[in-house]
C-alpha positions in Angstrom: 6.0 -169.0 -45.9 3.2 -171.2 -44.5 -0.5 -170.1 -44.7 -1.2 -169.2 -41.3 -4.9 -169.9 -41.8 -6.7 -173.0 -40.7 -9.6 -174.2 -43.1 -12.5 -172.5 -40.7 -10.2 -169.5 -40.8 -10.4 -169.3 -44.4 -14.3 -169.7 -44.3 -14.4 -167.1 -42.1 -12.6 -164.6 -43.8 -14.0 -165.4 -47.0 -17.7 -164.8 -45.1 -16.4 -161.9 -43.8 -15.5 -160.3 -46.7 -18.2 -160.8 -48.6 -20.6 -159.5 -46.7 -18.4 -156.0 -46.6 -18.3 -156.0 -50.5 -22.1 -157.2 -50.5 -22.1 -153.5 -48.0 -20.4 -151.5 -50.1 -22.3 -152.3 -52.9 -25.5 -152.0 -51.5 -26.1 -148.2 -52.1 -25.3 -148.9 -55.2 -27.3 -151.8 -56.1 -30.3 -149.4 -54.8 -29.3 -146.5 -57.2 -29.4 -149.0 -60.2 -32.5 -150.0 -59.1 -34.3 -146.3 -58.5 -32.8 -145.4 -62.0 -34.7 -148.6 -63.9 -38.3 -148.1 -61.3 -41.4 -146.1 -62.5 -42.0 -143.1 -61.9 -43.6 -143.6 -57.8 -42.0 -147.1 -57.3 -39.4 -145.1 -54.7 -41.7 -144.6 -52.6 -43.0 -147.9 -52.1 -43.1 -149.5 -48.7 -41.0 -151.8 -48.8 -39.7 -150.3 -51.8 -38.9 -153.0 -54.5 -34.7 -153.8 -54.6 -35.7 -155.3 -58.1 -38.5 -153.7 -59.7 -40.8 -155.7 -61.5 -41.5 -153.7 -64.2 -38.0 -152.0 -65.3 -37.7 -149.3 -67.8 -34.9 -147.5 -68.8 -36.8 -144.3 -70.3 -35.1 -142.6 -67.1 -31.7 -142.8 -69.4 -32.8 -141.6 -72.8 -34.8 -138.8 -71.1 -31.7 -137.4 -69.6 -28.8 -138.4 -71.8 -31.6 -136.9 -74.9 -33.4 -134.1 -73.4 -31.7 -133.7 -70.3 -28.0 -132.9 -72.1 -26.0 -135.8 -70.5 -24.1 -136.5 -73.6 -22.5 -132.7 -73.6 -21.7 -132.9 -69.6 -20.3 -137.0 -70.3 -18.3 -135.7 -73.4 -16.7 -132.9 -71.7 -15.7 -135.3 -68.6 -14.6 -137.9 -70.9 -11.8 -135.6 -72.4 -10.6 -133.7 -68.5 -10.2 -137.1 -67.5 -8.3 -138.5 -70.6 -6.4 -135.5 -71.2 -5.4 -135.1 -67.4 -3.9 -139.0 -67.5 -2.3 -138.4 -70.4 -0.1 -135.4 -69.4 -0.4 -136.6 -66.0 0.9 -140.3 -66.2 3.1 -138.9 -69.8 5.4 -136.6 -67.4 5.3 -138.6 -64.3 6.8 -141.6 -66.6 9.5 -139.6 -67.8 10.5 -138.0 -64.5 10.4 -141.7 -62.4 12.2 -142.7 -65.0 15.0 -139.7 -64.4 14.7 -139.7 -60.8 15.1 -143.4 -60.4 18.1 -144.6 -63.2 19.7 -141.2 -64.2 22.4 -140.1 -62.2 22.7 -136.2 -61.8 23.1 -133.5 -59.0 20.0 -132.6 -57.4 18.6 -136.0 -57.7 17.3 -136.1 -54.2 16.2 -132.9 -54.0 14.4 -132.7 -57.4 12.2 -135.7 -55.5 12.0 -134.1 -52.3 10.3 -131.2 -53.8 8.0 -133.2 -55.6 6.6 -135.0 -52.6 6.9 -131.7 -50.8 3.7 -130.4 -52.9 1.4 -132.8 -51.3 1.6 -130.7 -48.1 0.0 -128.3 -50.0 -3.5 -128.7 -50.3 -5.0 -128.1 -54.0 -7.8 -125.8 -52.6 -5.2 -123.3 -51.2 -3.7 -122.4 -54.6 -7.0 -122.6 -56.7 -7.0 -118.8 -56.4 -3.7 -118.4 -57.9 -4.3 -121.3 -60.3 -7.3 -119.3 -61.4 -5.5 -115.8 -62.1 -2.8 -117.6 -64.0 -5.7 -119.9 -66.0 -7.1 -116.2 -67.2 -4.3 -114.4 -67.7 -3.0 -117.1 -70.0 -6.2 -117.1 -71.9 -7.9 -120.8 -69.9 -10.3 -119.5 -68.5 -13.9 -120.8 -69.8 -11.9 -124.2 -71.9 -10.8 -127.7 -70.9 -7.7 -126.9 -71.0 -7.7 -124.5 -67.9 -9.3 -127.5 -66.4 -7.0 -130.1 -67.7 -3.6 -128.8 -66.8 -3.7 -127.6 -63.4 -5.4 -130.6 -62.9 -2.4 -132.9 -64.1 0.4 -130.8 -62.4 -1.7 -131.1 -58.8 -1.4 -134.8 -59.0 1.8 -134.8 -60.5 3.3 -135.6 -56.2 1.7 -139.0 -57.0 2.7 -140.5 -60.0 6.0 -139.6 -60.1 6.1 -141.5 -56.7 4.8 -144.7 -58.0 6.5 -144.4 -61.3 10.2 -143.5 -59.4 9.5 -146.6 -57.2 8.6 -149.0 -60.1 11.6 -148.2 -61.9 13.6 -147.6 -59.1 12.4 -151.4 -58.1 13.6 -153.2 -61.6 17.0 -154.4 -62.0 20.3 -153.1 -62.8 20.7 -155.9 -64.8 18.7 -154.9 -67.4 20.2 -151.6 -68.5 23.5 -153.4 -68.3 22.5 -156.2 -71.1 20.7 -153.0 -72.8 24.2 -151.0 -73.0 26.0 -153.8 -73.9 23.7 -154.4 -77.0 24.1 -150.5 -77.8 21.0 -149.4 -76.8 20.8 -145.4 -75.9 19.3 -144.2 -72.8 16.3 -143.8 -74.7 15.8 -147.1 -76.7 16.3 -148.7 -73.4 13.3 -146.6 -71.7 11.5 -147.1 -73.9 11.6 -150.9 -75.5 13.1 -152.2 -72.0 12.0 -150.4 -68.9 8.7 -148.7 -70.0 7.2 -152.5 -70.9 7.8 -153.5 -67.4 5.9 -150.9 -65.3 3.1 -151.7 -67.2 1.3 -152.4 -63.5 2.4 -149.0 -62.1 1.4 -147.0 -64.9 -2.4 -149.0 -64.7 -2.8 -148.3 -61.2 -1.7 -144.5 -61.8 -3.9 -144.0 -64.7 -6.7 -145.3 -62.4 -5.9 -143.2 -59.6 -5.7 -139.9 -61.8 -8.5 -140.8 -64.0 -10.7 -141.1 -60.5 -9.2 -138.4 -59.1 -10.0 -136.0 -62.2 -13.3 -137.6 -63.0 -14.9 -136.9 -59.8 -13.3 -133.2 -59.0 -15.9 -130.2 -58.9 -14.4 -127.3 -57.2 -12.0 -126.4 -60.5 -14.1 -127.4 -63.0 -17.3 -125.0 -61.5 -14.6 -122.5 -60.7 -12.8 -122.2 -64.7 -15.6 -123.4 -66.8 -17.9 -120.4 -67.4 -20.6 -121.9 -70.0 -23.2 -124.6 -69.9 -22.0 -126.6 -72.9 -18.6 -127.3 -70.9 -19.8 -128.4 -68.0 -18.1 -131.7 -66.8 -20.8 -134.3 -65.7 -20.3 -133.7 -61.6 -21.1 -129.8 -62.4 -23.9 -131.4 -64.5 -25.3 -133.8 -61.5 -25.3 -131.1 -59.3 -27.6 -129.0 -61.8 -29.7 -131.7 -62.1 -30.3 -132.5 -58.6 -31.2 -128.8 -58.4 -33.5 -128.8 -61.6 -35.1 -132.3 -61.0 -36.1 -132.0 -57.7 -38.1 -134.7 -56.6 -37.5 -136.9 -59.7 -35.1 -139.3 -58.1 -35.6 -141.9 -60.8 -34.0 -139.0 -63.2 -31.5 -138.2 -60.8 -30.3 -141.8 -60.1 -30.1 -142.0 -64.1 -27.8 -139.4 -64.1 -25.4 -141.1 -61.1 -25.5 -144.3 -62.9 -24.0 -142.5 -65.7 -21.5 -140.1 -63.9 -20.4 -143.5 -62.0 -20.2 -146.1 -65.2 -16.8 -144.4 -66.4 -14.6 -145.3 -63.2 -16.0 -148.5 -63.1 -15.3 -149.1 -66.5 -11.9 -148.3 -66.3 -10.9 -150.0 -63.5 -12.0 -153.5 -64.8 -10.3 -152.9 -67.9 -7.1 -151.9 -65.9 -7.4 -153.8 -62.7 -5.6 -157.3 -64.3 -2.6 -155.1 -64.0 -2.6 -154.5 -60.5 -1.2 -157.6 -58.9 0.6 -159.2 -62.6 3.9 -160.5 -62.0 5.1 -158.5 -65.2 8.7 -158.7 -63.5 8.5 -162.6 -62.5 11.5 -164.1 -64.3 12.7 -160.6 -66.5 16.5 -161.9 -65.6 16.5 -165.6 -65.7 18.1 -167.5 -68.6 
């Protein structure tokens, strides 16, 4: 198909969207630079995009005295263990939904997507008396699995669709090699939705980082806290300290980012480009 876009075209669009990312990031950009100013700098007319005199004391007083590191710890493992079950299961049940005939197929699927009409916030009151009576309530765990099941509606979708999307071809050349169902999941499918399972883990990992309501509703104690439980505490203690408070948003933001430029050279890789040629 023939670029439809004339060289001014191009210019334009490339102009165009640069100055929506160069938007986007602009709160940002000012965050980073409240967090590094000294103390009084935010109010500053104009007040300084790059601050002369950068410090970064505004990070080892919170992550040190403030207690970050408990609040980041605690987020790091929700978030982990929450992708882990979450993108774990959803894997295995594409993977059935997709290449393994049996009866119910379709509606197995249909119920899955069915549980995205319900909104998470609707059940958290059941999800709660089922947490305690099993013994969650006030540990990670009570956070973690609710957590992974309530997202379950979406990667199961992408992971159905990525394997539903690969070839028949391949299982055939896998049978005819001897290859059981489950050496050809995992050594011939499963290294082919690499992309999927990238974007999935991002999506969950996002999802889970930045999720409040449960966490504040299960977790009882200070010490496991996630970090948005902990931003909101500081934002009450600090008041006024915005320097200390942009520290703290720097540091509850830093994870996602992370992860998604780790993961993002998966998104678009042509991991299936050429998987039956030869």
């Amino acid at each position: 198909m023939r670029n439809q876009f004339t060289l001014p075209g191009r210019v334009c669009v490339v102009i165009t969207m640069a100055l929506l990312s160069a938007l986007m990031l602009l709160p940002l950009v000012w965050l980073l630079s409240v967090s590094i100013q000294r103390s009084g700098d935010v109010f500053a007319v104009p007040p300084p995009i790059l601050p002369s005199d950068p410090t970064f004391d505004h990070y080892a007083y919170v992550w040190s005295a403030g207690g970050v590191q408990g609040f980041f710890l605690n987020s790091v493992i929700v978030a982990v263990g929450t992708v882990v079950a979450n993108v774990g299961c959803a894997t295995l049940a594409g993977f059935a939904l997709a290449r393994l005939p049996f009866r119910g197929r379709q509606a197995a699927f249909g119920t899955v997507l069915a549980t995205m009409l319900v909104p998470f916030p609707s059940i958290m009151l059941s999800l709660f008396v089922v947490a305690k009576n099993l013994g969650l309530y006030g540990s990670l765990v009570g956070v973690v699995a609710p957590l992974a099941a309530a997202y379950a509606w979406l990667t199961v979708y992408i992971m159905k669709e990525a394997f539903a999307a690969l070839p028949v071809e391949l299982e055939e050349a896998a049978h005819l090699d001897g290859c059981s169902p489950l050496t050809t999941f995992l050594h011939v499918m499963l290294p082919l939705v690499k992309a999927p399972m990238a974007t999935s883990a991002i999506l969950v990992f996002t999802l889970t980082w930045s999720e409040f309501l449960w966490p504040l509703l299960v977790l009882r104690l200070p010490e496991d806290f996630t970090i948005t439980i902990g931003l909101q505490y500081f934002m009450s203690a600090l008041t006024g300290n915005w320097h200390n408070i942009a520290a703290v948003a720097i540091l509850a933001s830093a994870p996602t980012i992370t992860v998604f430029l780790l993961l993002q050279r998966y998104f678009f890789s042509g991991h299936l480009t050429g998987a039956t040629k030869g």
